[in-house]
N, C-alpha and C positions, 0 to 999 in steps of 0.2 A: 752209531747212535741208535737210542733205542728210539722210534720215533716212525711215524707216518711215511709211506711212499708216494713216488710217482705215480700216476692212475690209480689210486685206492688212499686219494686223502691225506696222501703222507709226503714227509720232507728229507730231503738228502740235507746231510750237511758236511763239511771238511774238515780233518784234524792239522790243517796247515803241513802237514810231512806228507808233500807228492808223492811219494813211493809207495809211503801205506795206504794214502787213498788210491792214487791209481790201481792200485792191487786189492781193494778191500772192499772200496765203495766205502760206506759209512761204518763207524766205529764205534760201540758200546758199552763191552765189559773188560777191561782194560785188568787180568793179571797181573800183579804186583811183582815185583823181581826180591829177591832176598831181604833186601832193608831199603827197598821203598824208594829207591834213588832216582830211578829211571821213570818209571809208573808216574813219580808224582811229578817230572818235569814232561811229561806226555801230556798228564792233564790238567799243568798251566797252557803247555801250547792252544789247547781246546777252547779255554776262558781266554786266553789271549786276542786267538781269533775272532770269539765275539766280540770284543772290543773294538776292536778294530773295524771288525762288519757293523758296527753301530747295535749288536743285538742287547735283548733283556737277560741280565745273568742271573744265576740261584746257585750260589754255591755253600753246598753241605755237608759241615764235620764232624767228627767227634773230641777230633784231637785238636786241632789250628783252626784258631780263629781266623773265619773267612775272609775278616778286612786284612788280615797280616796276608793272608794266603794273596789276594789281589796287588797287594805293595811286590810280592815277590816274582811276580808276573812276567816275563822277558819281555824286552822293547822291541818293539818294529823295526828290520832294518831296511836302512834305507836303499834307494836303490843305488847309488853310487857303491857304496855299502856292500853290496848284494853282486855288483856286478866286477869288483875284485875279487871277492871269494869264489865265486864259479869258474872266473878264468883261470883261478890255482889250482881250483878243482879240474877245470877241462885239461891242464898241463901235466895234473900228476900222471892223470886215468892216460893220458898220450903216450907219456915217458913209460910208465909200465907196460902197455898192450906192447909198445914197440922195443922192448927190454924182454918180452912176453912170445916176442914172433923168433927169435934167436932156439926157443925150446924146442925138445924135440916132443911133439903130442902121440898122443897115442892114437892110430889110423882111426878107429871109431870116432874120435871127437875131432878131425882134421876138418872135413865141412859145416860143422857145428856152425849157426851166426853166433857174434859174437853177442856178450851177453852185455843191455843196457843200464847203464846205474841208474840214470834215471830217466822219466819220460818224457817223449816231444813236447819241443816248448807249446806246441797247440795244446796240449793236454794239461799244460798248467792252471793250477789256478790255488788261492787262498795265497798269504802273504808267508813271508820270513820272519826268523825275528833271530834276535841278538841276545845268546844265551850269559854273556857277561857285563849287562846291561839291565833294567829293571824298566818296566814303564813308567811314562813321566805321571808326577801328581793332577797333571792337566787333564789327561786322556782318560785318567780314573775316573776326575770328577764330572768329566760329562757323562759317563757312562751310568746309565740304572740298573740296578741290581739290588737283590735281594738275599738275603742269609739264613742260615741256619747254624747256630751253633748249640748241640744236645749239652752240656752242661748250663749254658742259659737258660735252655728250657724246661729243664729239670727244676730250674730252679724259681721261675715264675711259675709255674703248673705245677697241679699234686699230681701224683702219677697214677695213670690209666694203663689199664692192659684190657686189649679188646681181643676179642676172635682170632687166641691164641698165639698171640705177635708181642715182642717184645714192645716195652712204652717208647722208645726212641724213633721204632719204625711208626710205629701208631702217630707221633708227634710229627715225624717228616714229611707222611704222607699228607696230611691238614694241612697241613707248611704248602707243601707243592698244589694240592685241591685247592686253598685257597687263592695264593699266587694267580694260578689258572682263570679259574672263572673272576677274579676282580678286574686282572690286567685285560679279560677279552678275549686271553687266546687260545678256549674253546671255540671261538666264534659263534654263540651264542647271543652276547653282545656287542655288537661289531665295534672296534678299537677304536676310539678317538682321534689316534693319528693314522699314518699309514701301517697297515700291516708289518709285523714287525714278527719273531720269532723267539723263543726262550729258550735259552743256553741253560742246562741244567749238570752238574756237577757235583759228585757224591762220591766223600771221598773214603777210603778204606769202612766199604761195607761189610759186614760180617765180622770185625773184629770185635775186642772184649769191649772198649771203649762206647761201643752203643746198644750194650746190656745184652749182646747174645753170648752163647757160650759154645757155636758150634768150633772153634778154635782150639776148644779146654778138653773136649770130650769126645768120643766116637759115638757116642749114644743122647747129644744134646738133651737139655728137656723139652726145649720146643724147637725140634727138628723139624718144622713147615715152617715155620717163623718169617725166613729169610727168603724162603720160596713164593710163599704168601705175598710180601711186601713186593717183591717183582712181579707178580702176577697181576697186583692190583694197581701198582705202579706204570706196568705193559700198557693198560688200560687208558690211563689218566694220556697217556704219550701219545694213544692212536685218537684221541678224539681232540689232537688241540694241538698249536702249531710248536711244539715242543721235542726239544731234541736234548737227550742224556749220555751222559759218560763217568761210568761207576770205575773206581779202582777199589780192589778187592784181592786178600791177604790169601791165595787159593794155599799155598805154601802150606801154612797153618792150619787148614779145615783137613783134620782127619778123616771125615766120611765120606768115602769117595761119591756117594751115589747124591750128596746133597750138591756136587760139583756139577754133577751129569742136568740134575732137571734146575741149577742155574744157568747150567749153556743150554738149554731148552727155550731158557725163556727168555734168552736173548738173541739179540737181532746177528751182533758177530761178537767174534771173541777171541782175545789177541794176548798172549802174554808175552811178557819179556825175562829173558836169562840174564842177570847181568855176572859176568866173568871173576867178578870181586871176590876172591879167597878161594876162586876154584881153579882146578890143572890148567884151564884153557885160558888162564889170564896170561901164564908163561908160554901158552903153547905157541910155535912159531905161526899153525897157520888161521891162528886169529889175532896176530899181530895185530892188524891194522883196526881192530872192530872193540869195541867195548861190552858187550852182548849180541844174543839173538833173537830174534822176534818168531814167535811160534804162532801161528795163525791156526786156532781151532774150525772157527764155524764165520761163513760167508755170507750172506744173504745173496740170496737169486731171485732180484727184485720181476716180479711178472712174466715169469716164466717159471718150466716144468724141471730142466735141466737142473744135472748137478755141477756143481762148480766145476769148470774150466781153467781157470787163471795158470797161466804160464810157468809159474814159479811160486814155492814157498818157502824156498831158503833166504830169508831175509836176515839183515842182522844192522846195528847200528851203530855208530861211532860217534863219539862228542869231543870236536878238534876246533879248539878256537872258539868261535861264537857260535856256530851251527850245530843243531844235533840233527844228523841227518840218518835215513834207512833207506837200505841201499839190496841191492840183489850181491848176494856173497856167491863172490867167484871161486870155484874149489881148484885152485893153483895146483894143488899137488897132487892131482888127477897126469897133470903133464908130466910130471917126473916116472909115471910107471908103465909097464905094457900091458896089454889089452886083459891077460890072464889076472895080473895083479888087481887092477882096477877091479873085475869081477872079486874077485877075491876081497876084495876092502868093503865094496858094497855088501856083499854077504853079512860081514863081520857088524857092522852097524845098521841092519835093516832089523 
């Protein structure tokens, strides 16, 4: 999330997938995967959750109208629900570790712990949901939320271009400033109810669809544009109880350096591979995963350190109702001797 921390005014919030919080802490700028598949059921999980937590939504497109994007939203599952599907899950993860102890390992990895899919139940938190399922019309309508959709507003408004930004960012930003300071939560003016939080959702930033053209060209014309609107964007997040999750077409943005100072100006950054039309949809030892999750940049909330976290090979699967991400175990490490293994890592480092 782009958005305020602990001791410095700011808010943590959850992407409901334990594994990528447990390992992420808060979530951001969300990479887009080839055609969008994955990315964009990541950040219904995100609006889902506010729903669920009762929060304030802002969800903003270029492409899909927001109220359709909320109808498509996955349902909560229940715990009865929830509590079938883990015990298939604790059965399978069983049958294989002990299908898994028959191999012969190579002596380096024989003490190895073994590796956790996911984390202690202590460590839980944020809900499930049920990806062949939709939320009910009930739970939408109590929810508040707010929209943006850029051909509306193109089309109510004449178009502005201020301080070299495209009109779309110009228009979103106003969108989000205003939201802000109306609902209170600058806190400025203290809320009417209880404090509350705004879920903010912004979806395929940088594409053509919201009049930039860093996609089309290696030499944009306004090459700050995009920079710009997160800059002032950053701003709007740290002074007001507001938490964002941008997906964003990196794929497409030819210039590399315009990539580098958008992962500057975010909090973390996370993309996702998905496997669709590539060698590793067949390849045996990503059978079990649907893509990978690449985690660029962490946040190291109050403190000096650089990230620590245990693992970055992550990768995710979507079987059944759950889309879950999970620590990918490298299996075929067991099949080779000590020399080989050095030898593979070389080849892929």
């Amino acid at each position: 999330l782009l958005g305020p921390t602990y001791g410095t005014g700011s808010i943590l919030e959850n992407t409901t997938l334990e594994v990528l919080d447990f390992n992420l802490l808060p979530s951001s700028l969300n990479l887009e995967d080839k055609y969008g598949i994955y990315s964009n059921l990541l950040f219904k999980y995100f609006l889902a959750e506010g729903i669920v937590c009762g929060h304030n939504l802002f969800v903003a497109s270029a492409k899909e109208d927001p109220a359709d994007i909320l109808k498509e939203l996955p349902a909560p599952l229940s715990d009865d629900a929830l509590k079938n599907q883990v015990d298939e899950k604790e059965t399978a993860i069983k049958s294989k570790q002990e299908s898994q102890e028959s191999m012969k390992i190579a002596w380096r990895y024989q003490n190895l712990p073994r590796i956790e899919v996911s984390p202690a139940a202590s460590a839980r938190f944020g809900h499930y949901y049920d990806v062949s399922k939709v939320v009910s019309p009930e739970l939408l309508q109590s929810t508040k939320w707010h929209r943006f959709f850029l051909p509306e507003e193109m089309s109510l408004h004449p178009e502005i271009k201020t301080c070299n930004m495209t009109c779309g960012y110009t228009r979103l930003l106003q969108s989000i400033q205003r939201i802000i300071y109306q609902e209170g939560f600058d806190g400025s003016y203290p809320q009417k109810k209880q404090k509350n939080i705004l879920r903010i959702g912004i979806q395929s930033l940088g594409s053509v669809l919201w009049g930039d053209d860093i996609c089309c060209a290696h030499n944009p014309e306004d090459i700050y544009s995009l920079t710009k609107f997160l800059y002032v964007l950053r701003g709007l997040l740290r002074m007001s109880l507001s938490a964002c999750i941008i997906t964003m077409p990196a794929h497409l943005i030819q210039n590399k350096a315009i990539m580098e100072r958008v992962t500057n100006l975010s909090d973390t950054v996370v993309g996702l591979e998905s496997f669709i039309g590539s060698e590793r949809e067949t390849n045996p030892l990503y059978k079990d995963y649907q893509g990978l999750i690449h985690v660029h940049k962490i946040p190291q909330l109050n403190s000096l350190i650089c990230d620590v976290s245990g693992t970055k090979d992550l990768a995710f699967r979507l079987k059944r109702k759950l889309f879950t991400i999970e620590v990918r175990e490298t299996v075929f490490f067991h099949y080779l001797e000590p020399e080989s293994v050095l030898f593979f890592c070389i080849l892929i480092c």
